[in-house]
MARDRENTOR-64034 format. One record per residue (C-alpha): residue in one letter; residue number from 1; x, y, z. Coordinates in Angstrom, 2 decimals, decimal comma. Layout:
% MARDRENTOR-64034
@type:a; seq:NUM; xx:X; yy:Y; zz:Z $
...
END
This chain:
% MARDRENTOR-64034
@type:x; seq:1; xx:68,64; yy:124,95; zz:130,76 $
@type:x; seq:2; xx:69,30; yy:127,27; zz:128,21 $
@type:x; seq:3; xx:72,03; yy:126,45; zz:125,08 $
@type:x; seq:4; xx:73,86; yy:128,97; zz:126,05 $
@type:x; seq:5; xx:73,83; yy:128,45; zz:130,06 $
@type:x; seq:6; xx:74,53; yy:124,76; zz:129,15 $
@type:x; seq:7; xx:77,55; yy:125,19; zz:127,12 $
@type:x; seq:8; xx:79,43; yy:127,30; zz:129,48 $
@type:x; seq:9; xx:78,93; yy:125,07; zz:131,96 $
@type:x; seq:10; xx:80,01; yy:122,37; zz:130,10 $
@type:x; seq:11; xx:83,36; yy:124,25; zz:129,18 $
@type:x; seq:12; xx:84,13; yy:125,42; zz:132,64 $
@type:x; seq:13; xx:83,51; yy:121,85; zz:134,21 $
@type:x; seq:14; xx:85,95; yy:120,91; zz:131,84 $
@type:x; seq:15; xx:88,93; yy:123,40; zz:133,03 $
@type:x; seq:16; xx:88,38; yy:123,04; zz:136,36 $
@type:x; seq:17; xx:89,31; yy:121,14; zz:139,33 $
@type:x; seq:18; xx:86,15; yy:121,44; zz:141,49 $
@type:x; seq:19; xx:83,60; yy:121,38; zz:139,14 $
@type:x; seq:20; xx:81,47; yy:120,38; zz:141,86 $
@type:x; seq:21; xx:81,43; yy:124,04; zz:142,53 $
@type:x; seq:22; xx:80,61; yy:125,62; zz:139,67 $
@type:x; seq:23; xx:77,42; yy:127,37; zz:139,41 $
@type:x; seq:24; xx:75,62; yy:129,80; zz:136,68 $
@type:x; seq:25; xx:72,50; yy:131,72; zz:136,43 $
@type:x; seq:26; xx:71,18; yy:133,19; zz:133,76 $
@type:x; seq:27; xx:69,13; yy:136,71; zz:134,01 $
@type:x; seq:28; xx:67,31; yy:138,57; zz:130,66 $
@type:x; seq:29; xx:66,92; yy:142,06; zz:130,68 $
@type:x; seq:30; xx:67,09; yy:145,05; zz:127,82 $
@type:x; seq:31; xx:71,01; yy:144,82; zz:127,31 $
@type:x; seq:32; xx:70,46; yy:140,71; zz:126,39 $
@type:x; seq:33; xx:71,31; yy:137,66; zz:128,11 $
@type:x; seq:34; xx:73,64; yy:137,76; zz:131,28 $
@type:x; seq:35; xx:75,28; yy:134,62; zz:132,46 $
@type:x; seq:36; xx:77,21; yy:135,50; zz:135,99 $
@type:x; seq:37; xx:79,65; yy:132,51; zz:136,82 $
@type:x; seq:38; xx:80,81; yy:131,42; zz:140,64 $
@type:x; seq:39; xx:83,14; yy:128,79; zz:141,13 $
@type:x; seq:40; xx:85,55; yy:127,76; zz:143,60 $
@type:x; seq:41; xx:88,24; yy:129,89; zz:144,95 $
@type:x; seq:42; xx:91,33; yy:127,87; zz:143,61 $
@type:x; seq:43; xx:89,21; yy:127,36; zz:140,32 $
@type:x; seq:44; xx:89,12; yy:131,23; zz:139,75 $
@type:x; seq:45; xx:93,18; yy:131,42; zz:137,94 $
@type:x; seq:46; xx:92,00; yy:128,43; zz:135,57 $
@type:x; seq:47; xx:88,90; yy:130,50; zz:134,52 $
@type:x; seq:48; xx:90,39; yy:133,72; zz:134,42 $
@type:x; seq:49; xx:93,80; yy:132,66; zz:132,15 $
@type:x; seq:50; xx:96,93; yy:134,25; zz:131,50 $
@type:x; seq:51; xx:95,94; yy:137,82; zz:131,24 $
@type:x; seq:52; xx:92,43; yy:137,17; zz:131,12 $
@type:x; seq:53; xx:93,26; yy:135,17; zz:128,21 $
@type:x; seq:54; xx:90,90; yy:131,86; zz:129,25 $
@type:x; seq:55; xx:88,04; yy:134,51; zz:130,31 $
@type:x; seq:56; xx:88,44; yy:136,31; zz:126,65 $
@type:x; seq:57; xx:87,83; yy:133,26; zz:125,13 $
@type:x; seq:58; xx:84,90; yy:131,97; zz:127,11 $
@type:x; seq:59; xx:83,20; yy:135,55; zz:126,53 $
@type:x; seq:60; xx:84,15; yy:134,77; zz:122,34 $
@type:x; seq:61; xx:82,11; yy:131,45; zz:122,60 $
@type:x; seq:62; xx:79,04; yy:132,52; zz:124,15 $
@type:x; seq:63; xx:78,46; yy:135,96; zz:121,91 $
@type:x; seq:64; xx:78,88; yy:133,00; zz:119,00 $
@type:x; seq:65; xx:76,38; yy:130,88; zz:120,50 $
@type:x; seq:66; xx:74,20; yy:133,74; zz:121,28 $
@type:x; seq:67; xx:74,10; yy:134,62; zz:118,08 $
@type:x; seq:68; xx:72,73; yy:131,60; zz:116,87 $
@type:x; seq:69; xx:69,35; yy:131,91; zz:118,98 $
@type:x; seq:70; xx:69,90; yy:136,16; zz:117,79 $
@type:x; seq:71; xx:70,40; yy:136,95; zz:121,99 $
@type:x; seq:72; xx:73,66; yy:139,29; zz:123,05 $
@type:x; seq:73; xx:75,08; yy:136,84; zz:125,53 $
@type:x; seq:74; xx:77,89; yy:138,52; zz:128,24 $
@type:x; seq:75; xx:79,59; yy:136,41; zz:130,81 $
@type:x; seq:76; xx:80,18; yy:137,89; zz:134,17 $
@type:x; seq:77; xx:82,94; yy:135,72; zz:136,53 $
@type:x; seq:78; xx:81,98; yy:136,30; zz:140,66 $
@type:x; seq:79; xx:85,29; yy:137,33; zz:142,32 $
@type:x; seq:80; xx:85,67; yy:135,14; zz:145,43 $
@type:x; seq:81; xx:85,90; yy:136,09; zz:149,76 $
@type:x; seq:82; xx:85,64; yy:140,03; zz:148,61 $
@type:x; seq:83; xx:87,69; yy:140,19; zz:145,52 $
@type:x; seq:84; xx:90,93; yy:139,05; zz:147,80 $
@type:x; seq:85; xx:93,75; yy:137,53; zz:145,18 $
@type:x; seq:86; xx:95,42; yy:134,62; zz:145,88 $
@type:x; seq:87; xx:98,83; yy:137,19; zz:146,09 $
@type:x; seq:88; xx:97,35; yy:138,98; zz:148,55 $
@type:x; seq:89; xx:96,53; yy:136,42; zz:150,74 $
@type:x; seq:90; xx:99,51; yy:135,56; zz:151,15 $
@type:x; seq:91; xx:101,52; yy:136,06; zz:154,37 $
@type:x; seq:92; xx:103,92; yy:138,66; zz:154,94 $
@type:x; seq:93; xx:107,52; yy:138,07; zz:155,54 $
@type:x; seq:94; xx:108,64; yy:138,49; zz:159,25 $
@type:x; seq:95; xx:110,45; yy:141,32; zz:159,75 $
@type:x; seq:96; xx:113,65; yy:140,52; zz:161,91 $
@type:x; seq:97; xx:115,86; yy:143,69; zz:163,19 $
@type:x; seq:98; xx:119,47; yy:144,72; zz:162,60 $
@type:x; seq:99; xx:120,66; yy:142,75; zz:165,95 $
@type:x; seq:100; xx:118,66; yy:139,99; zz:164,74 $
@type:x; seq:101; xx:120,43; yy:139,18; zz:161,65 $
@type:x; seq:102; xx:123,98; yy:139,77; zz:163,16 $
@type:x; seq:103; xx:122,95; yy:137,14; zz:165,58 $
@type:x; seq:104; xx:122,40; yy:134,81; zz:162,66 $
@type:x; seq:105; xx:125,82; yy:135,76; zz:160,99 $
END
């Protein structure tokens, strides 16, 4: 495993709470070194940060390491069941009628 592979995911085990699941590859081609990161679905907040704060950050580390072995390193994070947020997963209120609420007064 590469430095660069290796390092992120060292740092991601280490913010997560299924590291179990976490999984990189690492592909080569003309624009540099591409690292594409999956982990678990309840993982994906931790990784992603406080507007994309924790993501930022991640993406900071590896061009520095990259540049140390002189390779343009970019992180890509796998969105999860379809790109589906854990907001909108969430169940909708029922919707309960006019007589319904009086009822309840």
């Amino acid at each position: 495993m590469e430095p660069d592979q290796a390092f992120l995911e060292y740092a991601v085990k280490a913010l997560v709470d299924h590291p179990e699941s976490v999984e990189t590859t690492r592909t080569i081609d003309q624009m540099g070194v591409l690292l594409t990161l999956t982990v678990h679905p309840d993982d994906m907040g931790k990784i992603i940060g406080k507007s994309g704060k924790t993501a930022e950050a991640l993406r900071i580390l590896l061009r520095v390491v990259g540049m140390k072995g002189n390779a343009r390193v970019n992180l890509k994070i796998n969105e999860p069941m379809g790109g589906l947020r854990p907001s909108a997963l969430a169940a909708e209120p029922e919707m309960k009628t006019v007589d319904q609420v009086v009822e309840e007064l």
